[in-house]
C-alpha positions in Angstrom: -137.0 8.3 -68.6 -137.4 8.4 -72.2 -138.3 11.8 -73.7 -138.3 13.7 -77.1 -137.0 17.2 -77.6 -140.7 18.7 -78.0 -141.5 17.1 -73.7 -138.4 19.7 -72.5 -139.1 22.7 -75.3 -141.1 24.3 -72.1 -138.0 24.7 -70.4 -136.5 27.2 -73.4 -137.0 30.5 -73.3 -138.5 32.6 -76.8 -135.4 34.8 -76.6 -132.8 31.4 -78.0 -134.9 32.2 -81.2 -133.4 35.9 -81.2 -130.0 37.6 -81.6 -127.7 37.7 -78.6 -125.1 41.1 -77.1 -121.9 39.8 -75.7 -119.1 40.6 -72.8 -117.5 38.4 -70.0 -116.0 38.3 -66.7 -115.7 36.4 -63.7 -113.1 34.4 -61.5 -110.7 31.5 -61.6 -111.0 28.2 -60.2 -109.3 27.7 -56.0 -106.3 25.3 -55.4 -106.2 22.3 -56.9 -107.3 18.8 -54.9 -105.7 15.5 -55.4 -108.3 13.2 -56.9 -107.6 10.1 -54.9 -106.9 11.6 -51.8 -110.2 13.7 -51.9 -112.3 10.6 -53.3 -111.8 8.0 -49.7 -115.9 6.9 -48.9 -114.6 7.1 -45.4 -114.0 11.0 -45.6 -117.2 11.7 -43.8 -117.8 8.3 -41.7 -117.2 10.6 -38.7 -120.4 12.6 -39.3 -122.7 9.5 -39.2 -124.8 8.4 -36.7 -123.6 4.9 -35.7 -125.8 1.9 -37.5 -127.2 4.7 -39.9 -127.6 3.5 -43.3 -124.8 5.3 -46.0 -126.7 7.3 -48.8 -126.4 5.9 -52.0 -123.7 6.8 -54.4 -124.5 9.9 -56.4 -125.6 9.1 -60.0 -122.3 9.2 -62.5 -122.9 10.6 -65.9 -121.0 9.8 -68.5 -119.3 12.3 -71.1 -117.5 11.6 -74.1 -115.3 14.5 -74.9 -112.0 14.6 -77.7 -109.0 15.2 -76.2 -109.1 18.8 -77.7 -113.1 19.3 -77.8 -112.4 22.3 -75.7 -116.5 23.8 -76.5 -118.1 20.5 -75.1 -115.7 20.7 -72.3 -116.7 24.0 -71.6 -120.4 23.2 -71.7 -119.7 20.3 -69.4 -118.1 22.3 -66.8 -121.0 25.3 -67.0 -123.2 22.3 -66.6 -121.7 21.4 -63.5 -121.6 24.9 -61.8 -125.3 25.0 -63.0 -125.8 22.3 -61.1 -124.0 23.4 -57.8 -126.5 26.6 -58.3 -129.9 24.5 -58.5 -128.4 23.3 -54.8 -126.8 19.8 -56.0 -123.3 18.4 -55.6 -121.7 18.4 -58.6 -117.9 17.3 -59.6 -116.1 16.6 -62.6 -113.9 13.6 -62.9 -111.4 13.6 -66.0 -107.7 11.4 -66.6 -104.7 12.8 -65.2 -103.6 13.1 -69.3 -105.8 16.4 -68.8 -104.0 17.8 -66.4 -103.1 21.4 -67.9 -104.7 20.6 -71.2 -106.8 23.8 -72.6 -110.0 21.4 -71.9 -110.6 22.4 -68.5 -109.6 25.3 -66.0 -107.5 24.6 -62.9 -108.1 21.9 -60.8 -109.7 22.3 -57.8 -113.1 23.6 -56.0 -114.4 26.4 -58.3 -117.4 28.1 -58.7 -120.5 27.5 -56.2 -118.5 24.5 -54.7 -118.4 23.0 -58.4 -115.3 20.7 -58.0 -112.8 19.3 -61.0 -110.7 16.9 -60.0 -107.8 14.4 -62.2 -107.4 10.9 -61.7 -104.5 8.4 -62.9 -107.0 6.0 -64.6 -105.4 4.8 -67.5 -108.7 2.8 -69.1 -112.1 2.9 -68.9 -112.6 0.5 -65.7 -110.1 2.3 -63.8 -111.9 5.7 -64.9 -115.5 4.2 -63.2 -113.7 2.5 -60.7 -112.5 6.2 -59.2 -115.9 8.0 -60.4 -117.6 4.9 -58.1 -115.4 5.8 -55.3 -116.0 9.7 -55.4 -119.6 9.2 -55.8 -119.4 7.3 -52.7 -117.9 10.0 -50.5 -119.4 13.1 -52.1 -122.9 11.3 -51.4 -122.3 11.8 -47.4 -122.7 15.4 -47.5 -125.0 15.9 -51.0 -128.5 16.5 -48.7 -130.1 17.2 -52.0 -128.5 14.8 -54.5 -125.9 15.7 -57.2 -124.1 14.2 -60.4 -120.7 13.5 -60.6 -119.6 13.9 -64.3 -117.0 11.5 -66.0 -114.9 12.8 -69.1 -114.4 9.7 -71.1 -111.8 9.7 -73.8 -114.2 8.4 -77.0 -111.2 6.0 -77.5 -111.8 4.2 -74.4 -114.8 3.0 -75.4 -113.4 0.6 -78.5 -110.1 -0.2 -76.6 -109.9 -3.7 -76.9 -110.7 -5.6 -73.0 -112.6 -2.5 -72.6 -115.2 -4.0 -69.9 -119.2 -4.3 -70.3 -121.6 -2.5 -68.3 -120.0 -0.2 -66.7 -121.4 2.8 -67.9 -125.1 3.4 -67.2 -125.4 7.1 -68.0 -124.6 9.2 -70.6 -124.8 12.4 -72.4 -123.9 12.7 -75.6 -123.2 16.9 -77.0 -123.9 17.5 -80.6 -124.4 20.2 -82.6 -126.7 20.2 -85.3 -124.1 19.4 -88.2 -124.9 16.3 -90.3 -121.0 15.5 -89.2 -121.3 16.1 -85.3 -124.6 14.1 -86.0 -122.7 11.1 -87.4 -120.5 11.4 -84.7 -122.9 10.9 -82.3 -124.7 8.0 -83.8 -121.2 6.4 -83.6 -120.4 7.2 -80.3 -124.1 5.9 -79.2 -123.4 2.8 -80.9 -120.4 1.8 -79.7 -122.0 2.6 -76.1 -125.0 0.3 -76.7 -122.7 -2.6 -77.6 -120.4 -2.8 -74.3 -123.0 -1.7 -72.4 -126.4 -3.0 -73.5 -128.9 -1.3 -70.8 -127.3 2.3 -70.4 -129.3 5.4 -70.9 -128.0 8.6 -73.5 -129.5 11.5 -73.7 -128.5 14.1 -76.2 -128.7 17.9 -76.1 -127.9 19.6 -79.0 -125.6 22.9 -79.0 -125.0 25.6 -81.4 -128.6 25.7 -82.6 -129.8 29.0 -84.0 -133.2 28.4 -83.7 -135.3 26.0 -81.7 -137.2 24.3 -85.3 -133.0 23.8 -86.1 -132.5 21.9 -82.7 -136.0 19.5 -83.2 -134.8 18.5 -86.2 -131.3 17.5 -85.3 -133.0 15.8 -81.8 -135.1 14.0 -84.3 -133.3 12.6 -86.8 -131.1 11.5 -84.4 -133.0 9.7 -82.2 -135.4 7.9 -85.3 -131.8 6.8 -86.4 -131.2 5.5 -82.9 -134.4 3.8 -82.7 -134.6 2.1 -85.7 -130.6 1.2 -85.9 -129.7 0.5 -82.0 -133.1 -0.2 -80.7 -132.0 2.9 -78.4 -135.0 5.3 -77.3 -132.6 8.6 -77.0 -133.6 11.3 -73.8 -133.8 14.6 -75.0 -131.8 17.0 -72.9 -132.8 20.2 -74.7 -130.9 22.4 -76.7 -128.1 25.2 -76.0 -128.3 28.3 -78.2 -125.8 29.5 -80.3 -124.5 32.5 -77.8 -121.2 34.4 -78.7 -121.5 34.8 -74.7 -120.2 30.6 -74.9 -117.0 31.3 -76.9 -116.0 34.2 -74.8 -116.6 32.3 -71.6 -114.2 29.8 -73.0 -111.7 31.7 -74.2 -111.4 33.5 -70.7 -112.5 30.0 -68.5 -115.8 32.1 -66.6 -118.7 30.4 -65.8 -121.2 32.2 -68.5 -123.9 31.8 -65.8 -122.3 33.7 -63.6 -121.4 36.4 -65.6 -124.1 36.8 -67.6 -127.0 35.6 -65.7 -130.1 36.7 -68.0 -128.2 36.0 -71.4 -130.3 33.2 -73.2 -126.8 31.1 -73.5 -127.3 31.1 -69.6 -130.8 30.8 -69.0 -130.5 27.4 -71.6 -127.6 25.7 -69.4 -129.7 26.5 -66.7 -132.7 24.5 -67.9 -130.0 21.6 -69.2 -129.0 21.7 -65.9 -132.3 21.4 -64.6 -133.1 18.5 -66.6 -130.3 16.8 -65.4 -130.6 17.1 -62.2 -133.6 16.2 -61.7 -133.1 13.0 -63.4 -130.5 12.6 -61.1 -132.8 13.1 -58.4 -135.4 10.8 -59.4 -132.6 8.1 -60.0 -131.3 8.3 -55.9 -135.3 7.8 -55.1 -136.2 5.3 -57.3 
C-alpha cells in the first residue's frame, strides 16, 4: 500500500540518530543447491492432502542490483535472513553469471534456513520464469508466508524484447546521495514503462540521521509522483553502521552477530515491513 517515510519512522529506533561500536563474527553459508533442481512445484505434492487446494505462490520481489554493488547485495541478503527470523520463507534468486562473484556468499541454505540459489536465466523473462517456479514450490511448506527475492541485472530492464509486466514488485536501495538518487529515479522509470502497474518501494541506506533519510524518501518520491505518476512505498531507512561494512567484508549476517546494534535492529524493522506486505499480498 502506498506509504511515506514519516507512516514507518515508528519502526526506527532513537539510537540510528547516535554513533555506533563495531566487531563481527558469525558462520558461512551450507552446501550449495542447484537452482532448478531445488525449484520443481511438485517437490512437495507428496505432502498434500488429495483434492486440497495448492497455496499460492509466495510474493517475488524484485531487486536491481550492479553486477559489482556488493553493499546493496549485502543488504539484500541480511534482508532475507531477517526474514527467515520473523518466521517467513525467504530465498534469493540471482543469474548463474553470479556464481562466485564477490556479490553474494556461497550458494546454498544459510542462515535461519535463508536460501540463495543461481539460475541459468539469461534475460529478464527467463529470470521470472524460474523465480515463478520457486515461488511455486517454496509456497507448499511457507505456513506463514515468505518472499522470494530476484536480483535483476539493471541492464535487463532496457534490453531490447525485454517483455511487459512481468515484474510486479520491487525495491529499489538508495543512499541518500543526489547521484544514488538519480539513479533511482532512473531505474524506477524504466520500471514503470515495461511494466505499468508494478509497485516500488524505496528504503534508503547509509543515512546518518533519520531528518537525512526523510529528505532523500521525499524528494524522491515528489519526483516520482509528479514525473512517473508513481506513488513510491517507503520501506524505511538503514543507518549508516560500520557494523554493515564489516559484515560484508567477512559475509556474516550483522543480525546475527550483532543483534542490538542499531544497523541490526533497522534491517529488522525493513524486514518487518516487508514481510508483512508480503503477508497481506498472499491474503488479499
Amino acid at each position: 500500500m502506498p506509504r511515506d517515510l514519516a507512516d514507518v519512522l515508528h519502526h526506527f529506533l532513537p539510537e540510528l540518530e547516535e554513533g555506533v561500536p563495531a566487531d563481527p563474527e558469525s558462520g558461512p553459508l551450507h552446501d550449495p543447491l542447484s537452482a532448478r533442481e531445488g525449484m520443481a512445484p511438485t517437490d512437495f505434492a507428496a505432502d498434500r492432502i488429495p483434492h486440497e487446494r495448492p497455496p499460492p505462490p509466495l510474493p517475488i520481489l524484485g531487486l536491481p542490483i550492479g553486477g559489482h554493488d556488493v553493499v546493496r547485495a549485502a543488504l539484500a541478503w541480511n534482508l532475507a535472513i531477517e526474514t527467515t527470523r520473523l518466521g517467513g520463507t525467504s530465498v534469493i534468486l540471482s543469474p548463474d553469471a553470479d556464481h562466485g562473484s564477490p556479490l553474494w556468499p556461497k550458494a546454498g541454505v544459510g542462515p535461519l534456513g535463508c536460501e540463495l540459489l543461481f539460475c541459468p536465466a539469461p534475460d529478464l523473462a527467463s529470470l521470472y520464469a524460474a523465480a515463478a517456479d520457486l515461488a511455486a514450490a517454496r509456497a507448499e511448506k511457507a505456513r506463514r508466508g515468505g518472499i522470494v527475492f530476484v536480483r535483476i541485472p539493471p541492464a535487463w530492464l532496457i534490453a531490447p524484447g525485454a517483455p511487459a509486466n512481468v515484474i510486479a514488485w520491487v525495491l529499489l536501495l538508495s543512499s541518500s546521495k543526489h547521484h544514488d538518487l538519480s539513479e533511482a529515479f532512473d531505474l524506477a522509470s524504466e520500471i514503470t514503462k515495461a511494466h505499468p502497474n508494478v509497485e516500488i518501494g524505496l528504503t534508503v541506506h547509509a543515512a546518518n540521521t533519520i531528518a537525512e533519510a526523510r529528505s532523500a524518501f521525499e524528494s524522491l518520491a515528489r519526483m516520482s509522483e509528479e514525473k512517473l505518476g508513481l506513488v513510491l512505498t517507503s520501506y524505511g531507512l538503514l543507518v549508516d553502521d560500520l557494523h554493515v561494512y564489516r559484515a560484508i567484508a567477512a559475509q556474516r549476517p550483522i543480525g546475527l552477530v550483532h543483534p542490538q546494534a542499531p544497523a541490526s535492529r533497522a534491517l529488522m524493522d525493513v524486514a518487518r515491513l516487508l514481510y508483512e506486505d508480503a503477508r497481506s499480498r498472499l491474503l488479499g
